[in-house]
ROFI-8314 format. One record per atom (N, C-alpha, C): residue number from 0; residue in three letters; x, y, z. Coordinates in steps of 0.1 Angstrom, whole numbers. Layout:
% residues N
REC, NUM, ALA, X, Y, Z .
...
% end
This chain:
% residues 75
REC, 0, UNK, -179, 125, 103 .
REC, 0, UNK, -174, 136, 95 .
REC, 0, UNK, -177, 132, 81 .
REC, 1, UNK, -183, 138, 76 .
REC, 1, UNK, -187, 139, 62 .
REC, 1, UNK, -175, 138, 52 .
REC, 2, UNK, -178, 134, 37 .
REC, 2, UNK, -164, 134, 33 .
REC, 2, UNK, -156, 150, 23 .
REC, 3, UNK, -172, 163, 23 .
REC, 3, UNK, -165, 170, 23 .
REC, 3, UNK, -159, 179, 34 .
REC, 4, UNK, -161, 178, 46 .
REC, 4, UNK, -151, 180, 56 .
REC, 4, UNK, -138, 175, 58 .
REC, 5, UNK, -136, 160, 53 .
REC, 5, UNK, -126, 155, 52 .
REC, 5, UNK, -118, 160, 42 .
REC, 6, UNK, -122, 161, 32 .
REC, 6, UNK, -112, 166, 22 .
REC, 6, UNK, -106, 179, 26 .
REC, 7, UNK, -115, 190, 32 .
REC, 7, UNK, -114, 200, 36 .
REC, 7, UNK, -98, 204, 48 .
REC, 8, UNK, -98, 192, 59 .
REC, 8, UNK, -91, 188, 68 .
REC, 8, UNK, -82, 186, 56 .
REC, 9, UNK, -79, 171, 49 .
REC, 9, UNK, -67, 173, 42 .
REC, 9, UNK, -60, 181, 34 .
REC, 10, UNK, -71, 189, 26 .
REC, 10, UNK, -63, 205, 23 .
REC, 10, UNK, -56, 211, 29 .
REC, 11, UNK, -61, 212, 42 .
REC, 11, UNK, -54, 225, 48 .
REC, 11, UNK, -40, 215, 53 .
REC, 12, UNK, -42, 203, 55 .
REC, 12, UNK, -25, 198, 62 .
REC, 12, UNK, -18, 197, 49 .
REC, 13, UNK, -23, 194, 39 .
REC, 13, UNK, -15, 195, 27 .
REC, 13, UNK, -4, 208, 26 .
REC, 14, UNK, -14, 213, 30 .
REC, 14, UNK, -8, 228, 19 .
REC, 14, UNK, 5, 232, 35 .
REC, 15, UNK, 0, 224, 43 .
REC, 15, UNK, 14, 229, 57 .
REC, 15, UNK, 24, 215, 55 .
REC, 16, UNK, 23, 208, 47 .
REC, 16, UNK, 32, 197, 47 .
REC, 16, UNK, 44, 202, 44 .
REC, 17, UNK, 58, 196, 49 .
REC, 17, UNK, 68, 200, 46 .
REC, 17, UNK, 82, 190, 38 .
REC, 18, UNK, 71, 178, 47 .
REC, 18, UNK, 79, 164, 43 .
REC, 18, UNK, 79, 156, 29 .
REC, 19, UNK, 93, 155, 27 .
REC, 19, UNK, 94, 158, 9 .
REC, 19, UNK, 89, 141, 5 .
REC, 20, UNK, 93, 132, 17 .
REC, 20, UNK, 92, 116, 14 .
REC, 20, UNK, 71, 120, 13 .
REC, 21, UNK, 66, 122, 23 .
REC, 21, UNK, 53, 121, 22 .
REC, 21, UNK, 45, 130, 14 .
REC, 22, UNK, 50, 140, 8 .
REC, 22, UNK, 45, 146, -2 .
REC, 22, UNK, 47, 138, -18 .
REC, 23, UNK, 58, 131, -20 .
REC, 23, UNK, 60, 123, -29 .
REC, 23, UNK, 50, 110, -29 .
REC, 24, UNK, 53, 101, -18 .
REC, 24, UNK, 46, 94, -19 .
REC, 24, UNK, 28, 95, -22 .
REC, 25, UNK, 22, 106, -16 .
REC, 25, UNK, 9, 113, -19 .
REC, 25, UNK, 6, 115, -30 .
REC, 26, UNK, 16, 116, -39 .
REC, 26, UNK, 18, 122, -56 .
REC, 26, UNK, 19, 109, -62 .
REC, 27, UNK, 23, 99, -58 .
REC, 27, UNK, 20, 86, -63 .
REC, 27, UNK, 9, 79, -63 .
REC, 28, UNK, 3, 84, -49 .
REC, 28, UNK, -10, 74, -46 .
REC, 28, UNK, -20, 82, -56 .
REC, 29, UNK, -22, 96, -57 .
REC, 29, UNK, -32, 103, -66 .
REC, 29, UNK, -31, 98, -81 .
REC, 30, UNK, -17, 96, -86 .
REC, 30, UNK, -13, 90, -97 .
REC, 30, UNK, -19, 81, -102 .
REC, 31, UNK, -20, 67, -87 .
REC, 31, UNK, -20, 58, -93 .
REC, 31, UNK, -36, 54, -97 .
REC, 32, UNK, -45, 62, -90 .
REC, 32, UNK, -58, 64, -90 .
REC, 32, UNK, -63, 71, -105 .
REC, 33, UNK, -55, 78, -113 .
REC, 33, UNK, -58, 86, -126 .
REC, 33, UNK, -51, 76, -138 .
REC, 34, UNK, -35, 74, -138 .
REC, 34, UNK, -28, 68, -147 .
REC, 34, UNK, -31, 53, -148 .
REC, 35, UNK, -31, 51, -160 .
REC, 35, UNK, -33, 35, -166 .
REC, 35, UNK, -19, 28, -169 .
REC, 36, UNK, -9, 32, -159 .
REC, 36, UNK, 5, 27, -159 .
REC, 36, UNK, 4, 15, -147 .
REC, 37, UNK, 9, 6, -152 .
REC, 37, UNK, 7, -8, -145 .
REC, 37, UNK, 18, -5, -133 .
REC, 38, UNK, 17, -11, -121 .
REC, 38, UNK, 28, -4, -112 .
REC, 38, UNK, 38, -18, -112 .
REC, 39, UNK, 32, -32, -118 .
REC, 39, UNK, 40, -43, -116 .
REC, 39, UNK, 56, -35, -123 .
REC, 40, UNK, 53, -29, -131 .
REC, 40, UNK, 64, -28, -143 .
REC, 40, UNK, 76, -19, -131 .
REC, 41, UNK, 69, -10, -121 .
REC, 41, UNK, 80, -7, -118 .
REC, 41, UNK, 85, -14, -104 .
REC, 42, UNK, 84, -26, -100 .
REC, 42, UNK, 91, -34, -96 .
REC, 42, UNK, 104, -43, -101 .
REC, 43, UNK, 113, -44, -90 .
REC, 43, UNK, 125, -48, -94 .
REC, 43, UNK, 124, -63, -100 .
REC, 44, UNK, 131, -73, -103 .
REC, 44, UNK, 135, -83, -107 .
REC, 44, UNK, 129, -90, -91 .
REC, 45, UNK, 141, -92, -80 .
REC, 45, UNK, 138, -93, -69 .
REC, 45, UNK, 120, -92, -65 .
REC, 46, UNK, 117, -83, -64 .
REC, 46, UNK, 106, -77, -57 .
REC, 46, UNK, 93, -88, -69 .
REC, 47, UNK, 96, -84, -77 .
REC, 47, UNK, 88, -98, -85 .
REC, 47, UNK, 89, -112, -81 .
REC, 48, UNK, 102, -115, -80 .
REC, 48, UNK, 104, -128, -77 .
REC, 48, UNK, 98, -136, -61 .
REC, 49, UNK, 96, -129, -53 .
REC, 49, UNK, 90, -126, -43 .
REC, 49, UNK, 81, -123, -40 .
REC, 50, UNK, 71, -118, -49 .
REC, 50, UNK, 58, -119, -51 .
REC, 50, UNK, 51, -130, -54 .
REC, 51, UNK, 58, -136, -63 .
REC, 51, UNK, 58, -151, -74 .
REC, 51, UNK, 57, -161, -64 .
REC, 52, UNK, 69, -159, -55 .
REC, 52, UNK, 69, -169, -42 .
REC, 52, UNK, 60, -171, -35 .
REC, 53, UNK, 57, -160, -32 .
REC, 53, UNK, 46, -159, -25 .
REC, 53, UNK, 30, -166, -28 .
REC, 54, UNK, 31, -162, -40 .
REC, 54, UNK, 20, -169, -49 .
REC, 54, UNK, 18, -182, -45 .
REC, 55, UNK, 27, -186, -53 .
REC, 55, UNK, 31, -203, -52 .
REC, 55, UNK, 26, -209, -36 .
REC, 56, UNK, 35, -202, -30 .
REC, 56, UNK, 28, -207, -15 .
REC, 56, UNK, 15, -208, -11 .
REC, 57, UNK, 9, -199, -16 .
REC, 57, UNK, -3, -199, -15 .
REC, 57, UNK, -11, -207, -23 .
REC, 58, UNK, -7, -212, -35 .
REC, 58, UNK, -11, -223, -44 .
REC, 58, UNK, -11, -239, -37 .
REC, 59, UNK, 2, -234, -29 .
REC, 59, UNK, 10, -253, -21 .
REC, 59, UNK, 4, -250, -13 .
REC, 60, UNK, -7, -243, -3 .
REC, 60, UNK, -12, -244, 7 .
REC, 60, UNK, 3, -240, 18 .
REC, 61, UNK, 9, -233, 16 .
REC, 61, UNK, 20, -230, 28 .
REC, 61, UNK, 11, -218, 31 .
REC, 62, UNK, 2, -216, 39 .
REC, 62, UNK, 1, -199, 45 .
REC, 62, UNK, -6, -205, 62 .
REC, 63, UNK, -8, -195, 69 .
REC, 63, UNK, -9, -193, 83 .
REC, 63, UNK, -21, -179, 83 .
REC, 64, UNK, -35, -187, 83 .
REC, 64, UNK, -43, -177, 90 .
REC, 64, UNK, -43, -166, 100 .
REC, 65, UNK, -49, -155, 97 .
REC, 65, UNK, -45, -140, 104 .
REC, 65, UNK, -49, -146, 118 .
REC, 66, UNK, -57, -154, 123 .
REC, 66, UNK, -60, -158, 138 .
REC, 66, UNK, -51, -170, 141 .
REC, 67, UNK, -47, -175, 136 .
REC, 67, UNK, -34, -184, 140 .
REC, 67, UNK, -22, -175, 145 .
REC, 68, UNK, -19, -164, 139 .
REC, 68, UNK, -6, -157, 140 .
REC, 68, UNK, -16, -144, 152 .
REC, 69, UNK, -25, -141, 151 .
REC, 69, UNK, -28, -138, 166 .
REC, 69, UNK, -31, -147, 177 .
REC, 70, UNK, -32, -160, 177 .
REC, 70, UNK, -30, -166, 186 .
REC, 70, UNK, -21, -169, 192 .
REC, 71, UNK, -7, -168, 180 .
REC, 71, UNK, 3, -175, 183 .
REC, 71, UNK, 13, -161, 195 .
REC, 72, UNK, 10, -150, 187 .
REC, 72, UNK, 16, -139, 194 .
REC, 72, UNK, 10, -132, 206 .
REC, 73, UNK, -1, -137, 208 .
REC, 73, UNK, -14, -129, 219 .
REC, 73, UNK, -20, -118, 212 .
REC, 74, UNK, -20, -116, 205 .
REC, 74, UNK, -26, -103, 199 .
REC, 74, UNK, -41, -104, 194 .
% end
């Protein structure tokens, strides 16, 4: 499917959407594609700090390869 067909397809479910969560979020993702507003800024305190962590771990070598964690679960 070509990608003006696809867009074509997403018009028409757009315009029948009803769902207020998924029409917002859709209004963000277009946003974030045009606006030069950093999205770090609208993260919480928390949600930062948890990012940071995350970092770090990955700096200390704490992480678990995507085929380790499919091996581990069968997947």
């Amino acid at each position: 499917m070509g990608h003006d067909a696809i867009k074509l397809e997403l018009i028409e479910w757009l315009s029948r959407l009803e769902d207020e969560d998924t029409i917002e979020y859709l209004k963000v993702v277009k946003d974030s594609k045009t606006d030069k507003h950093d999205w770090w800024n609208d993260l919480t305190l928390e949600q930062k700090k948890g990012i940071d962590r995350g970092l770090k771990d990955i700096e200390e070598g704490r992480v678990v390869s995507h085929e380790e964690v499919r091996l581990k679960y069968g997947l």
